[in-house]
Every structure is written in structure tokens, then in C-alpha cells.
C-alpha positions, -999 to +999 in steps of 0.1 A: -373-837-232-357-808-252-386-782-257-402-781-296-384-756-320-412-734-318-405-734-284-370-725-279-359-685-279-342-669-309-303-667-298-309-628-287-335-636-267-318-664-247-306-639-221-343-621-220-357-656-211-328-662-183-335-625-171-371-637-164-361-666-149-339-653-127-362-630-111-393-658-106-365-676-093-355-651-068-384-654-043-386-683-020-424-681-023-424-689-060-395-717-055-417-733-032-445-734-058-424-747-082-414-775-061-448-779-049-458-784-086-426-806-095-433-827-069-474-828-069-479-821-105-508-798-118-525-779-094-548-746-088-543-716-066-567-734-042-540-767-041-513-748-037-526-724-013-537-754+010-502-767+010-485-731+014-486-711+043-498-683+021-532-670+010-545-681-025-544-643-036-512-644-030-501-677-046-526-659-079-499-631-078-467-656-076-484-675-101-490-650-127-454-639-129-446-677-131-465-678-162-451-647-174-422-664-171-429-697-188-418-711-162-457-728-155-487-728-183-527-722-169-547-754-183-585-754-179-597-782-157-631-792-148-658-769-136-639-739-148-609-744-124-572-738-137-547-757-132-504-748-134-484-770-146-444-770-146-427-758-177-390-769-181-383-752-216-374-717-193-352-732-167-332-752-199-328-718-215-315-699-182-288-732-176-280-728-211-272-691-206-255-698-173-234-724-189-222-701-214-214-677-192-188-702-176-175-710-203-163-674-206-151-674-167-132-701-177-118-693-211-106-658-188-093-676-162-074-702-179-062-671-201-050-655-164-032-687-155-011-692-186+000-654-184+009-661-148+025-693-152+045-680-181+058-653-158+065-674-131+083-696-155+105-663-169+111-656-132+126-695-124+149-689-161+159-653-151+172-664-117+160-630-104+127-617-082+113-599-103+130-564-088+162-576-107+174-592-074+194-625-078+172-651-057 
């Protein structure tokens, strides 16, 4: 589901949201709560931390720059425990950058391979090597 417009970043801050994204993504720990809460759905520290081999301090840490990300929200849940749940809106934004930046790769490289085609193309009609040698 696309995220609501007052979700989605301004066009500037498309790359900020990747940039964030990127680094969450960067650590296995973090991946492996992600999947754990793609998988499981909404959990706490404590839920994760019985799944993870890592304390639930730690998982508090991973999850906080998680949420800095957007990449999960903190819901409350009964008797005052939180619970994470996955956001998608983030990863959408950092594929959308990610996209874009192929699309520039390949605008470039299809630019590199009509230059290159072209001048093997003038080498074939010139009948030379390129060092003014007949071939």
C-alpha cells in the first residue's frame, strides 16, 4: 500500500530518508529485527530479544535507530508494554532513490555504448585501426 501523502518525503528529502535507511539497513542485527517483525508481526524488546541471540538492551538500542529511521513505529500495548511494528513507507522511498539512481547508470552507459559503437562503426567505414593502419 503506497504510504499517505502526509507520509511521503518532500523530493529533497528523498535522499535524507534513503541515507537513513541505508545505515539501519547496514547492521545484520537490525536486518534480523526487521525480518523478525516482517515475519512475526508487532513485537516488544522482550519478543524480540527471546528470538535474538542478543540482550533486550541491545535490541532497545537497534530499535530506537529503527524508529529513527521510520523504518518501525512504537505502539502502546497492554500493561504499558510497547510494541514495533514494520513500516514500509522508508524502504519504498530508499528503492525509489535507488531506482533513480539506475536510471542514471543507465542513461550513462547507454550514452558510453552509442559513442563506442559509433566509433567502432567509423573504424569498419575507414578501413583503418584506428593508428591510420589499413586493416
Amino acid at each position: 500500500m503506497p504510504p499517505e501523502p502526509s507520509e511521503r518525503p518532500e523530493h529533497g528529502d528523498i535522499e535524507a530518508v534513503a541515507e537513513k535507511v541505508f545505515v539501519a539497513l547496514a547492521d545484520p542485527t537490525r536486518r534480523a529485527i526487521l525480518a523478525e517483525l516482517a515475519s512475526g508481526g508487532p513485537a516488544t524488546a522482550t519478543d524480540l530479544a527471546d528470538r535474538l541471540p542478543i540482550t533486550r538492551q541491545a535490541i532497545a538500542k537497534h530499535l530506537a535507530l529503527l524508529t529513527d529511521a521510520g523504518l518501525v513505529t512504537a505502539e502502546a500495548g497492554e500493561r504499558r508494554r510497547v510494541r514495533y511494528r514494520l513500516r514500509s513507507a522508508p524502504m519504498q522511498v530508499a528503492q525509489q532513490f535507488l531506482a533513480a539512481l539506475a536510471r542514471d547508470w543507465d542513461s550513462q552507459l547507454d550514452a558510453l555504448k552509442d559513442l563506442l559503437d559509433r566509433g567502432a562503426e567509423d573504424h569498419d567505414a575507414s578501413g583503418t585501426d584506428g593508428n591510420g593502419d589499413h586493416t
